[in-house]
Each structure stands twice: as C-alpha cells, then as structure tokens.
C-alpha positions in Angstrom: 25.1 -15.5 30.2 21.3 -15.6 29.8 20.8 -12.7 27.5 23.4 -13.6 25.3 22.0 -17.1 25.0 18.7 -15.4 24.1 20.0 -12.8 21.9 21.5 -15.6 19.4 18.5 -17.7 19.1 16.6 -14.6 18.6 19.4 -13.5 15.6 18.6 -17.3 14.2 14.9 -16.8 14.6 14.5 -13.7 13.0 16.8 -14.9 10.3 14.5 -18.4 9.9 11.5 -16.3 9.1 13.4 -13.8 6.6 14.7 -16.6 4.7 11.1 -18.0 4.9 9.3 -14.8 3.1 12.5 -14.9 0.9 11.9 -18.5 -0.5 8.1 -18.4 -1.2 8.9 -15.0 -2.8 11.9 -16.8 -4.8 9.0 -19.8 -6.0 6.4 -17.2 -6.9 9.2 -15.1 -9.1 9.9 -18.3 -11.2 6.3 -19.9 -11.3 6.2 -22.7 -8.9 4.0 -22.1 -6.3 4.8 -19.8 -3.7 3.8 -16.3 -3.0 4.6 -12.8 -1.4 4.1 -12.6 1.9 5.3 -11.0 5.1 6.9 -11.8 8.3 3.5 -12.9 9.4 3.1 -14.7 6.4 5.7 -17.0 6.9 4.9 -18.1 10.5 1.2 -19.2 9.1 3.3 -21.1 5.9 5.3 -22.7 8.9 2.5 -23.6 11.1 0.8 -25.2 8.0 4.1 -27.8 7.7 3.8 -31.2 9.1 4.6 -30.6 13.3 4.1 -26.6 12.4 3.0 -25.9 15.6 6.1 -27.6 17.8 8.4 -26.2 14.8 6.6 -22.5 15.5 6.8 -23.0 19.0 11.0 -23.5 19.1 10.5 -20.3 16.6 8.3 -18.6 19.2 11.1 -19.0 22.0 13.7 -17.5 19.5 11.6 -14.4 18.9 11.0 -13.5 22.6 14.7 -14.0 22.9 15.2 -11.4 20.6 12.4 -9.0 21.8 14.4 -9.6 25.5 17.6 -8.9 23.5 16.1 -5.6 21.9 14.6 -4.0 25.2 17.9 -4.9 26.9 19.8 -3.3 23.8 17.7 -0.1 25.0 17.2 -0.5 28.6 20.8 -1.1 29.8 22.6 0.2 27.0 25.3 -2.8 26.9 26.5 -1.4 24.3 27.5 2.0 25.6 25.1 4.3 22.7 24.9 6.7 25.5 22.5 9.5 26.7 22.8 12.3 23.8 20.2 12.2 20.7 22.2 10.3 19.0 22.5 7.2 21.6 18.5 8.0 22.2 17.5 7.5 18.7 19.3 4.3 18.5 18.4 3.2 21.8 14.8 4.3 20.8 15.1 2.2 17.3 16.0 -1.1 19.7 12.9 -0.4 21.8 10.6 -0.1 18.5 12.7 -3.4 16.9 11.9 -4.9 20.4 7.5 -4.3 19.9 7.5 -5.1 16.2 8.8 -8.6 16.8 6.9 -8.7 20.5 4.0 -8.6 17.9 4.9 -11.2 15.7 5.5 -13.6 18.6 1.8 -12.9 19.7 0.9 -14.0 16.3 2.9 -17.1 16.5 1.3 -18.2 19.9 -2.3 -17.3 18.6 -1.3 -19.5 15.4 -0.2 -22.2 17.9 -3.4 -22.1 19.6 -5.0 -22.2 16.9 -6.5 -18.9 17.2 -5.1 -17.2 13.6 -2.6 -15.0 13.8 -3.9 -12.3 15.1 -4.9 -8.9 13.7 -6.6 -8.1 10.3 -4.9 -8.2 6.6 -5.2 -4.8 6.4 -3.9 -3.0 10.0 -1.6 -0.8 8.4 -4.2 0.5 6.3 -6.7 1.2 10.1 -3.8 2.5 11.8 -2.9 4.9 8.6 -6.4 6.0 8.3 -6.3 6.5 11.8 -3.4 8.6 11.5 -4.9 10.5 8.5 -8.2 11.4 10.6 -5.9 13.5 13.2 -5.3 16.9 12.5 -2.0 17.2 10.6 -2.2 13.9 9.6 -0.9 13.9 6.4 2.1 15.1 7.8 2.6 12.6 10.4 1.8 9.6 7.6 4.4 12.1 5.3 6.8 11.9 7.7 6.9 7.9 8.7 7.1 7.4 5.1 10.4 9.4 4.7 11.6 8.0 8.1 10.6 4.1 6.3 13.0 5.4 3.5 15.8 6.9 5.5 16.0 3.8 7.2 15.6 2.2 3.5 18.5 4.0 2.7 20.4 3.2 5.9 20.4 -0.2 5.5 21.9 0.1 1.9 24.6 2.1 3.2 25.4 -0.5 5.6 25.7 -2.9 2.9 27.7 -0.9 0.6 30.0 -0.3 3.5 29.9 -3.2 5.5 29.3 -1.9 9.0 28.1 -4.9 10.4 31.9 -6.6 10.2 32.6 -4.2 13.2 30.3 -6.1 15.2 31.4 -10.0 14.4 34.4 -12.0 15.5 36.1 -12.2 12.3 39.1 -13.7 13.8 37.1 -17.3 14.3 36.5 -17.4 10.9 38.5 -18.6 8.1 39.2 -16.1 5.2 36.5 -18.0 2.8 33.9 -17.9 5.4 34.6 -14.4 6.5 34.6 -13.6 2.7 31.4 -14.8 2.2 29.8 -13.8 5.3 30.4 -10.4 4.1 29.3 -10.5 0.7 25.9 -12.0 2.0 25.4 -9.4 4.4 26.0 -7.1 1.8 23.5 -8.7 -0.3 20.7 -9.1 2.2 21.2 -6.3 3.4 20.8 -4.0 0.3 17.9 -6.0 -0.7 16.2 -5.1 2.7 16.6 -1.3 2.3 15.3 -1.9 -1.4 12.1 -2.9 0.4 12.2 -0.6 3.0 12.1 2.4 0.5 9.4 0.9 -1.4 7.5 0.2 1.9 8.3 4.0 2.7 7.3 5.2 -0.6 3.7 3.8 -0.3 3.3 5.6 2.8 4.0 8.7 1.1 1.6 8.3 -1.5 -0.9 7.5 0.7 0.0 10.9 2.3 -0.4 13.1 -0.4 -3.4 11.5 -0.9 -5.0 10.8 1.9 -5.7 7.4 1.0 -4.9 4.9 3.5 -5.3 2.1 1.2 -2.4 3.4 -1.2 -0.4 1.7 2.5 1.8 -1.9 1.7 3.3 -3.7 4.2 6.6 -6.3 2.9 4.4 -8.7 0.9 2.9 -5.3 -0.7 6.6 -4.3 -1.5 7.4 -7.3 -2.8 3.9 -7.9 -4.9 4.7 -4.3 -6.8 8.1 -5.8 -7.7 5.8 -8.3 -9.4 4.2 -5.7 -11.1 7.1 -4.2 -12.9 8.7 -4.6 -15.9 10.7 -7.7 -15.6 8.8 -8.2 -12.5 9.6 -11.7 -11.7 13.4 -10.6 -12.4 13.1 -7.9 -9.8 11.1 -10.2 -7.4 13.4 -13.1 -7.4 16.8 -10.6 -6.8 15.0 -9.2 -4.0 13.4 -12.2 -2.7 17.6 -14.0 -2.9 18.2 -11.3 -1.1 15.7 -11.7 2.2 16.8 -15.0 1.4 20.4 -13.9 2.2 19.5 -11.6 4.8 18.2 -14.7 6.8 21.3 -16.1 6.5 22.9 -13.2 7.6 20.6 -13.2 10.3 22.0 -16.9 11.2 25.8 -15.6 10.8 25.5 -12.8 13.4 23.6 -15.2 15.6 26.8 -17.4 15.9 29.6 -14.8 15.6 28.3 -11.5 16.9 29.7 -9.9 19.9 27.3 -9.8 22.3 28.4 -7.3 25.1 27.9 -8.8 29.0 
C-alpha cells in the first residue's frame, strides 16, 4: 500500500535528521567540531556535504512521506483513536506533527534551491512576542510552555514504560534485536522528553516575563545543557540520546505496524 510505503520512509527520514542534530551535538560535547543545532540545522549541515542537495532531496521525499502519514494518522483515523476528546487530542497532535515537519520539508526544498532554509533564526522569538502582544498573552505563552512540558514528560513516561513495543512486530525480531530495540527507544526517547521540558521551561520563563527572547528552540535546549555544570557531560548524554532516538526512528520505520 502507498501510505504505508510513505509512512516508513518518513519514520527513516525523521530518524536521519535526529541522529544528525544528535551527532554534531555529540562532537561539540567532546570538543571536535560540531555544534547544537536543530532539525533545521541539520538539513543545512547535510546540504553543505558533497551531493547535499540530491542526498536532501531523497530526505525531502521521506519527510512528505511522513507529513502524508501524519494528516492520514488524523484524517482517517486508521488507527481507530476515535471521536471522543481523548481520540481528538491525539488525532489533533498527528495533525500538528503533520505542519511541523510540512515546514521542515519547505526548508529542505528552499535549501535545495538554493534559496536558504527559509524563515529567520529567531521565529519562535516573532511568533512568542506575537503571542505576548495579545491580550492574555502571557497566559497563552504560560500555557504552551506547560503543554511543551507535559508532552516532555510524556515522552519519558513512554520510555520508562516502553509503550512503543505495542506498536512493533516483535515476533520478526530475534530476542537480541528486540532487546536492544527496546532499550534504545527507551533511551532516545527519555532524552527527547529531557529536551522537551527544557524547551517548555523556556517558554514559561519567557511568560512570566514577558520576554520573548527568554524562547529556545532544540539547539537552545541543547546549548543550556552546555552551560551547566558538567555541561559537556549533560550535552553528550542527551545528544547519544537524539542520536538513539534516530535510530529508533529507523527501527519503527522497518517494524511498525502500519494499519491499511
């Protein structure tokens, strides 16, 4: 089928520019080059390669594979989340999955046509102050903060309990593989909701005080690991673990059930 096709090159895609942010994160934690970046990031550090562009286009084609995936994921509801609050939010969540990566395939064409990639270095700090400008809009920055961090904290609870196994075809994998398919989950998965809280954080303090430029995006969350007391420490777990998560990412894309 078409849509499953798509849906596991998007997985491999998504999980190729994870693993990306995680390795230049992993070479600027022990001192050899590399830095923090985001998603965005990593498509301009793969368009810079030798053959970036043809190696960002194949990417390209994986990401609107997964942006077809996510609206499909919300649209038809394959996977049967249903019409009550609960199936809405979820289905909602694919949707806003589905725009997020819509724009970061936009950025890849405009790198491939040499263009940039679209978007200033600091959009999360227009669309926060934009936010802040409108009446209650500390709350509404307030509450996308603690939303950031619930989901933070969602996606360590998946890790600690392993939900995604539900969702694989464990019974094509051998017990080592299926052993270490879920301790890397578990991995990159924790270390993604360790970013997400920190992301959410940010846009709490820039909430209470109305300061848009208090906003960080992944690469911010990453850089004030940096920061820290045994910052590079910090940044090189975390950045193993996007590392992991893109392998993850590659996992699901071969053994996750996709529903017809």
């Amino acid at each position: 089928m078409w849509v499953e096709r798509l849906a596991r090159i998007g997985y491999l895609a998504k999980g190729i520019v994870y693993a990306i942010v995680g390795v230049l994160a992993v070479q600027a934690a022990v001192g050899s080059g590399g830095q923090t970046t985001d998603t965005k990031g990593a498509l301009s550090a793969i368009a810079a390669q030798p053959f970036g562009k043809f190696l960002l286009a194949l990417l390209t084609v994986g990401l609107i594979g997964y942006v077809v995936w996510r609206f499909v994921q919300a649209v038809q509801d394959p996977e049967h989340k249903g019409d009550d609050a609960k199936g809405w939010a979820t289905r909602l969540g694919y949707a806003g999955s589905g725009l997020i990566y819509a724009s970061l395939a936009f950025t890849a064409i405009g790198l491939i046509r040499g263009s940039g990639g679209g978007g200033g270095g600091n959009s999360k700090q227009d669309w926060t102050a934009r936010l802040l400008a409108q009446p209650f809009g500390q709350w509404l920055v307030g509450l996308i903060g603690a939303l950031v961090i619930g989901f933070g904290f969602y996606q360590l609870y998946k890790a600690y309990q392993a939900k995604f196994r539900k969702k694989m075809k464990l019974q094509e994998m051998s017990p080592t593989e299926e052993t270490w398919a879920t301790r890397i989950g578990r991995f990159g998965l924790g270390a993604r909701g360790v970013v997400f809280c920190i992301i959410g954080f940010f846009l709490l303090q820039a909430a209470r005080q109305s300061d848009a430029s208090e906003v960080r995006g992944l690469d911010g969350a990453l850089q004030s690991l940096a920061q820290q007391p045994y910052g590079p420490w910090l940044l090189g777990i975390v950045a193993l673990g996007l590392v992991a998560y893109g392998i993850h990412m590659a996992v699901q894309a071969r053994y996750i059930r996709i529903p017809s």
